[in-house]
PASE-487662 format. One record per residue (C-alpha): x, y, z; residue number from 1. Coordinates in pm, whole numbers, m for minus. Last residue first. Layout:
<vexpas>
<vexpa px="X" py="Y" pz="Z" k="NUM"/>
...
</vexpas>
This chain:
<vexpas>
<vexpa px="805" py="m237" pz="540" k="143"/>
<vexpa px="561" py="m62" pz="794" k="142"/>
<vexpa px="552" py="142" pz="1131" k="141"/>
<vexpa px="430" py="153" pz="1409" k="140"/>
<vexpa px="583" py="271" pz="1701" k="139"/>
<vexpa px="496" py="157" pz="2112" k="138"/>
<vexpa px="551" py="404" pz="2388" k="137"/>
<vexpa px="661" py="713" pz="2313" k="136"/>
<vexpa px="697" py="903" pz="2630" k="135"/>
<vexpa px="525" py="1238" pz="2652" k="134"/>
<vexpa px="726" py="1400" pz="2954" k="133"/>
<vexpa px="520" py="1482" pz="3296" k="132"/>
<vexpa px="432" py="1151" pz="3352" k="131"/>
<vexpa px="198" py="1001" pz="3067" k="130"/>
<vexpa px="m23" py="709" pz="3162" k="129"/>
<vexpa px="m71" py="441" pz="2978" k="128"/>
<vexpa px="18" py="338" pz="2621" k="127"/>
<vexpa px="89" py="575" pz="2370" k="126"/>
<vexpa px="99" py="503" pz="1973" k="125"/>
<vexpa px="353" py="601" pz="1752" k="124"/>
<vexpa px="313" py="632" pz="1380" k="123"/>
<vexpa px="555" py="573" pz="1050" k="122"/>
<vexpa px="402" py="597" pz="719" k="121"/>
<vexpa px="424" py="944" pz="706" k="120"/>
<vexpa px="160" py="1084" pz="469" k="119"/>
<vexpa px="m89" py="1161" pz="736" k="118"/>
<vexpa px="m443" py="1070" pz="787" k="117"/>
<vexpa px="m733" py="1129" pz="1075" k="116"/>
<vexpa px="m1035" py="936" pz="1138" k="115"/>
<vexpa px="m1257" py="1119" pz="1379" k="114"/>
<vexpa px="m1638" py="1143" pz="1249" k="113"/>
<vexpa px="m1850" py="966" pz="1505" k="112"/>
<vexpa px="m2079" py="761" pz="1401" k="111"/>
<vexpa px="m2008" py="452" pz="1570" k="110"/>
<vexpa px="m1960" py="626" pz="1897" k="109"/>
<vexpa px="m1647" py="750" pz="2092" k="108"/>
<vexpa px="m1435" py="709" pz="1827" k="107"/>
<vexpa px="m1158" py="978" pz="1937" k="106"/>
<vexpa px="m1036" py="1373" pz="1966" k="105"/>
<vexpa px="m1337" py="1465" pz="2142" k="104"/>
<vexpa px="m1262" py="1297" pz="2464" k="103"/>
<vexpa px="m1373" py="1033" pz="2678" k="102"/>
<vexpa px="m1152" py="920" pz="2776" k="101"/>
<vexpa px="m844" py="1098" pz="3024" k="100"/>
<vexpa px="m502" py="1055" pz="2777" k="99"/>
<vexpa px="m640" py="1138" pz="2488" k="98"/>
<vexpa px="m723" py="1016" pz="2101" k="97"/>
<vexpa px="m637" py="1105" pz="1774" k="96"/>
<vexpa px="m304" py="1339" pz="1728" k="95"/>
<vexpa px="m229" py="1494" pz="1434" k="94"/>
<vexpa px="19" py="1628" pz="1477" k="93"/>
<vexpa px="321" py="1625" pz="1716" k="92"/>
<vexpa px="495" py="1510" pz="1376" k="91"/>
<vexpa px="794" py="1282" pz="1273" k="90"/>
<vexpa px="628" py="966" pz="1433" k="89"/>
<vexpa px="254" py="1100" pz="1287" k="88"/>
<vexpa px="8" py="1049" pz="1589" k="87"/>
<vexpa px="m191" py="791" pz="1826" k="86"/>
<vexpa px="m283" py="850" pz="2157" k="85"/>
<vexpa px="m452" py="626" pz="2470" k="84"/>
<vexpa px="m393" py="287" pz="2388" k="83"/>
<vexpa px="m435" py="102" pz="2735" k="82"/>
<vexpa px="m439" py="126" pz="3105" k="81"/>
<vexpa px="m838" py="353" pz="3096" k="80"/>
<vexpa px="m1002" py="98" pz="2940" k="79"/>
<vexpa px="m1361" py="207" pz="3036" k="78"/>
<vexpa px="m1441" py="285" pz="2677" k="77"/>
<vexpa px="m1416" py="m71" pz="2559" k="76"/>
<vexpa px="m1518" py="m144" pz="2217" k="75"/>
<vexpa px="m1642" py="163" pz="2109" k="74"/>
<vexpa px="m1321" py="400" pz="2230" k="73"/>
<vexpa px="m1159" py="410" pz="1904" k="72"/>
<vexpa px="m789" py="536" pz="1883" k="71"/>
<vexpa px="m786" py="655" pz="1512" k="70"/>
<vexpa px="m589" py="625" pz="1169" k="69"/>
<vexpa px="m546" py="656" pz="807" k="68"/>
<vexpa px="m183" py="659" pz="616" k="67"/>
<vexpa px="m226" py="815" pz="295" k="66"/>
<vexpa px="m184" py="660" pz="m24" k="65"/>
<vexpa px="m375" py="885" pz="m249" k="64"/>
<vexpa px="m669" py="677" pz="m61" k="63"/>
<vexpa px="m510" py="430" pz="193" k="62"/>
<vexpa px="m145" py="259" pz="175" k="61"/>
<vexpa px="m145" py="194" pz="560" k="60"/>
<vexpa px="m504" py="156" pz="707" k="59"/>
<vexpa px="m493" py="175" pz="1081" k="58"/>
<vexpa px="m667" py="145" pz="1419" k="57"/>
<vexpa px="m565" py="138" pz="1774" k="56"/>
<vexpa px="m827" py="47" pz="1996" k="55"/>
<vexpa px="m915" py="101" pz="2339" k="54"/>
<vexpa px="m975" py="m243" pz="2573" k="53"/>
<vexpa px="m1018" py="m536" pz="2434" k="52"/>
<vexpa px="m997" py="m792" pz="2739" k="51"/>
<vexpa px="m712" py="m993" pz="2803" k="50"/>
<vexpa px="m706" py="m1066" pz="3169" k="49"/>
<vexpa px="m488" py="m813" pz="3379" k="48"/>
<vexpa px="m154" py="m938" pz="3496" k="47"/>
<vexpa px="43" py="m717" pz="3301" k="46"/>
<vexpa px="m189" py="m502" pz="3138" k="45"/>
<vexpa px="m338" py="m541" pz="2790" k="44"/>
<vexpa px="m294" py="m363" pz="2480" k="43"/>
<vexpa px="m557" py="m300" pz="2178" k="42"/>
<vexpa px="m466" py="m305" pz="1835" k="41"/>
<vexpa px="m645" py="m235" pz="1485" k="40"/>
<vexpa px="m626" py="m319" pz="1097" k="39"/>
<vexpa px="m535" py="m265" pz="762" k="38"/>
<vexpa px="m241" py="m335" pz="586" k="37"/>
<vexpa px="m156" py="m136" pz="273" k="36"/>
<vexpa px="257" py="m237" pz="266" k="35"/>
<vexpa px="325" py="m423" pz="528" k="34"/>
<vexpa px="354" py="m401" pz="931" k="33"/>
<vexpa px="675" py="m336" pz="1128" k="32"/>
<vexpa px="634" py="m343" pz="1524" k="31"/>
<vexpa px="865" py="m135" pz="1738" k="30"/>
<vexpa px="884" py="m128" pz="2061" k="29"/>
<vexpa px="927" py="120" pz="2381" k="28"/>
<vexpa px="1016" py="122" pz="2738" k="27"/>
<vexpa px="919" py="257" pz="3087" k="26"/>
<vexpa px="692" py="m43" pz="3109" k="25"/>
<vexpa px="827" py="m388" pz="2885" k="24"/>
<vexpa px="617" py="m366" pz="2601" k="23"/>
<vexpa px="504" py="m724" pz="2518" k="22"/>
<vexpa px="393" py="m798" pz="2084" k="21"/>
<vexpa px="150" py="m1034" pz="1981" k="20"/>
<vexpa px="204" py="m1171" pz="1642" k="19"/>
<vexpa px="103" py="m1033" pz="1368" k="18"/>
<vexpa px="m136" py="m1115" pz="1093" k="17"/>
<vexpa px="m80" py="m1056" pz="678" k="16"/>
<vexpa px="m433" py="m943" pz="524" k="15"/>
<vexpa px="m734" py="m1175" pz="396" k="14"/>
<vexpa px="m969" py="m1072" pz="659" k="13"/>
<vexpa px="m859" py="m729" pz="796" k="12"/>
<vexpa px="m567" py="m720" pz="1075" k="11"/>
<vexpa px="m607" py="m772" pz="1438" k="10"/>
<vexpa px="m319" py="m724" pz="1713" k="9"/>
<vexpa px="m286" py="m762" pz="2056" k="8"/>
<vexpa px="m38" py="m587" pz="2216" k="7"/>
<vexpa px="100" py="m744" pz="2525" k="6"/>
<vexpa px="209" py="m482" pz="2865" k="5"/>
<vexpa px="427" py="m420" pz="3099" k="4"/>
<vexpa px="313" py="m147" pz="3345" k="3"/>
<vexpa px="572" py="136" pz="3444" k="2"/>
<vexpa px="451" py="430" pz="3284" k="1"/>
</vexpas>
């Protein structure tokens, strides 16, 4: 869509940290992250104050070195401007997360069972809201 927006990114205690990132709207952006890092994102609106909305989480370099991830809806399920999908760059799937919360296909609730893994190390994550063509908004990826 056309809303600008920061990413705001968190990595485990101990791992490399990131700057923020701004995603012009009707654009994309690439952020590298290293080997095995672990951690989350959450955008924020243009304007808007920053509040974590839905999460983006990863673990790079997981178990058999899989790539781990999930859009979690705990912290803020009423974002409705922010991360809405993650999946593999070079695959439609899997996907976690929606673009109308809530859904099935994220954290909705501490105990819900929706991490999903790839082997690519590259993923893109959607911001907003979709027109009638998925746009990739933001990629992931790491060194």
């Amino acid at each position: 869509d056309s809303t600008t927006r920061t990413i705001y990114f968190t990595a485990n205690e101990g791992l490399e940290s990131y700057d923020a990132l701004t995603v012009e709207g009707l654009s994309s952006a690439n952020q590298t992250f290293a080997d095995s890092w672990i951690g989350n994102w959450y955008s924020v609106s243009e304007g808007a104050d920053n509040v974590p909305g839905m999460l983006g989480e990863v673990t790079f370099g997981g178990f058999a070195g899989a790539t781990y991830f999930d859009v979690s809806a705990i912290v803020n399920p009423d974002d409705n401007n922010g991360v809405k999908q993650i999946f593999p760059k070079n695959q439609d799937t899997p996907v976690s997360g929606c673009q109308t919360f809530p859904c099935l296909n994220a954290y909705n609730k501490a105990d819900d069972i929706a991490t999903l893994s790839t082997d690519e190390t590259a993923l893109v994550c959607l911001l907003g809201t979709l027109s009638n063509d998925r746009r990739r908004g933001h990629r992931h990826t790491h060194a």
